[in-house]
C-alpha positions in Angstrom: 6.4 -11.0 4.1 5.0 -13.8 2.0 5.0 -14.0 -1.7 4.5 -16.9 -4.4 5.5 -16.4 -7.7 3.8 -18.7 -10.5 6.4 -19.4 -13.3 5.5 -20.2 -17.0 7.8 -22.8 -18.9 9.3 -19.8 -19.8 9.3 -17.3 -17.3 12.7 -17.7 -15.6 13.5 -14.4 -17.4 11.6 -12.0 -14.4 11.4 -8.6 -15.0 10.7 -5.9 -12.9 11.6 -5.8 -8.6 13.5 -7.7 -6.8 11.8 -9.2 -3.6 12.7 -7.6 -0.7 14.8 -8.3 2.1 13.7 -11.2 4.5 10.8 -12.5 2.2 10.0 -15.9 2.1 9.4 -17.0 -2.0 7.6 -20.0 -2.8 8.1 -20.3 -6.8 5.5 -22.5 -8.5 7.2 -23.6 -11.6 5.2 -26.0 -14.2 8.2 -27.8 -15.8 8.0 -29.2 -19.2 9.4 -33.6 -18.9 13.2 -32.0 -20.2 12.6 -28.9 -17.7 11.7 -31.5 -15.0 14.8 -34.0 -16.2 17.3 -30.7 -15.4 16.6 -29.5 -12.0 19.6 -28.5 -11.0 19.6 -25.8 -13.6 15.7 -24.6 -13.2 16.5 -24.1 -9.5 19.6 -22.3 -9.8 17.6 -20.3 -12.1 14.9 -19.5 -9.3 17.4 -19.2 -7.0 19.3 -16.5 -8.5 15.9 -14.8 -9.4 14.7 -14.9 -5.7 18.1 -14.1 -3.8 19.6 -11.4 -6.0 21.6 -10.2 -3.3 19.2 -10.5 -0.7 21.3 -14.0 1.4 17.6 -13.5 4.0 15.2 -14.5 1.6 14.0 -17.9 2.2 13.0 -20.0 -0.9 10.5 -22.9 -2.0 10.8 -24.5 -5.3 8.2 -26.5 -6.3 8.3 -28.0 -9.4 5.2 -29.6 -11.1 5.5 -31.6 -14.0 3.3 -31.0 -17.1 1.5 -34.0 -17.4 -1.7 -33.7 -18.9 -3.0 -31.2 -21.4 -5.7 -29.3 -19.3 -2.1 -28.6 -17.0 0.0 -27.5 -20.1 -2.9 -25.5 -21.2 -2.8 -23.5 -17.8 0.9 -23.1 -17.9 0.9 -21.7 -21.7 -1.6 -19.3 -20.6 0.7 -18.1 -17.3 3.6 -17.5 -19.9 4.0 -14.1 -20.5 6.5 -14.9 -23.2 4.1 -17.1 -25.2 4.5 -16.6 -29.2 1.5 -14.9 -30.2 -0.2 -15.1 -33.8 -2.5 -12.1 -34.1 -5.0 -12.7 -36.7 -7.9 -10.5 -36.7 -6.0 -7.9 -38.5 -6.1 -10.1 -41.8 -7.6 -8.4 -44.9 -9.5 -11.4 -45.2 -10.2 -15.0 -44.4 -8.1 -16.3 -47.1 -5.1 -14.1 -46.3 -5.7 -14.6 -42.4 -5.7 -19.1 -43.0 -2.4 -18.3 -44.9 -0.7 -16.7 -41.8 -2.3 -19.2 -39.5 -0.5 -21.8 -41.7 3.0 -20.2 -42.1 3.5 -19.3 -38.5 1.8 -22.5 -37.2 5.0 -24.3 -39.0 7.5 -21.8 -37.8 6.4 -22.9 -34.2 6.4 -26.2 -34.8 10.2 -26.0 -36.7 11.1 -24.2 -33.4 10.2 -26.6 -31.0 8.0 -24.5 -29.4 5.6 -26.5 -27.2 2.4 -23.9 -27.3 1.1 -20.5 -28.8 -1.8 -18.3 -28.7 -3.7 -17.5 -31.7 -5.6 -14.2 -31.6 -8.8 -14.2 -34.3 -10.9 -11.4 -32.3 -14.4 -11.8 -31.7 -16.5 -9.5 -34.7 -19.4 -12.3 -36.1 -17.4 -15.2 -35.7 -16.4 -15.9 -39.6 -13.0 -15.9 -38.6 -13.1 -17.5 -35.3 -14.8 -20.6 -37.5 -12.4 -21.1 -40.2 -9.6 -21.1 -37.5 -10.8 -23.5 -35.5 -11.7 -25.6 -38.4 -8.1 -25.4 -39.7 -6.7 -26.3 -36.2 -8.9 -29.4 -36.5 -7.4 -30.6 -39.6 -3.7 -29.3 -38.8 -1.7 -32.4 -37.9 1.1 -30.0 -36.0 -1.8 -28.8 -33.4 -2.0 -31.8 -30.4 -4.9 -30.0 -28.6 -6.5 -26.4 -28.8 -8.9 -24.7 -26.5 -10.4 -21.0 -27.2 -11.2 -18.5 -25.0 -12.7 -14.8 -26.0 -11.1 -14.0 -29.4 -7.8 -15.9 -29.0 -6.8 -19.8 -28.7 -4.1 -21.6 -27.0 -2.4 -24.5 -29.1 -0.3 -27.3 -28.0 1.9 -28.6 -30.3 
């Protein structure tokens, strides 16, 4: 049995079933530079996730280093642990820009390197003002939208 596993920055915390006994694992892990400067520790990570008591399992790490934004983009939207702002339950525009702003500098105090912004879909009055606050919010490095929700890099 063969299976790959693609890891978010975040990821390393995998839920759910071990792989079975005797599978070969080839993890896909998109490293952030510091993530990439410790490998050591993101492999023993992996390791631990893909042995868990099974010594036959046979493992591939390979790590890929975030270098450009359209691959940061792709690895913020892999994350199942990404910080979400949901938006489109906002009483109104006004209210909704306010939350954007607040949470927007709680991730960037954090450190975090991305989040997804959730505005819905409706007519599109909410989807506009957000995106014209991201163009104007010095925090937000890059932004691309998709459906009702946006993924930022900070």
């Amino acid at each position: 049995m063969v299976d790959t596993l693609v890891l978010g920055t975040s990821a390393f915390g995998c839920e759910g079933s071990s792989p079975s006994r005797g599978t070969i694992i080839t993890l896909l892990c998109y490293a952030t530079d510091w993530q990439a400067s410790n490998p050591p520790s993101l492999q023993r990570r992996a390791r631990r996730y893909a042995t868990d008591g099974q010594a036959n399992n046979k493992l591939t790490i390979n790590f890929l280093l975030m270098d450009n934004l359209e691959e940061k983009i792709f690895a913020a939207r892999i994350d199942e642990y990404i910080y979400s702002i949901d938006l489109h339950e906002s009483g109104s525009v006004s209210a909704a820009l306010e939350q954007l702003e607040s949470e927007l500098f709680f991730c960037f105090c954090e450190k975090k390197l991305y989040c997804r912004v959730v505005h819905g879909i409706g007519k599109g009055v909410l989807a506009k003002a957000v995106h014209s606050a991201l163009e104007n919010n010095p925090m937000v490095v890059e932004w691309e939208c998709e459906g009702g929700s946006c993924i930022l890099l900070f």
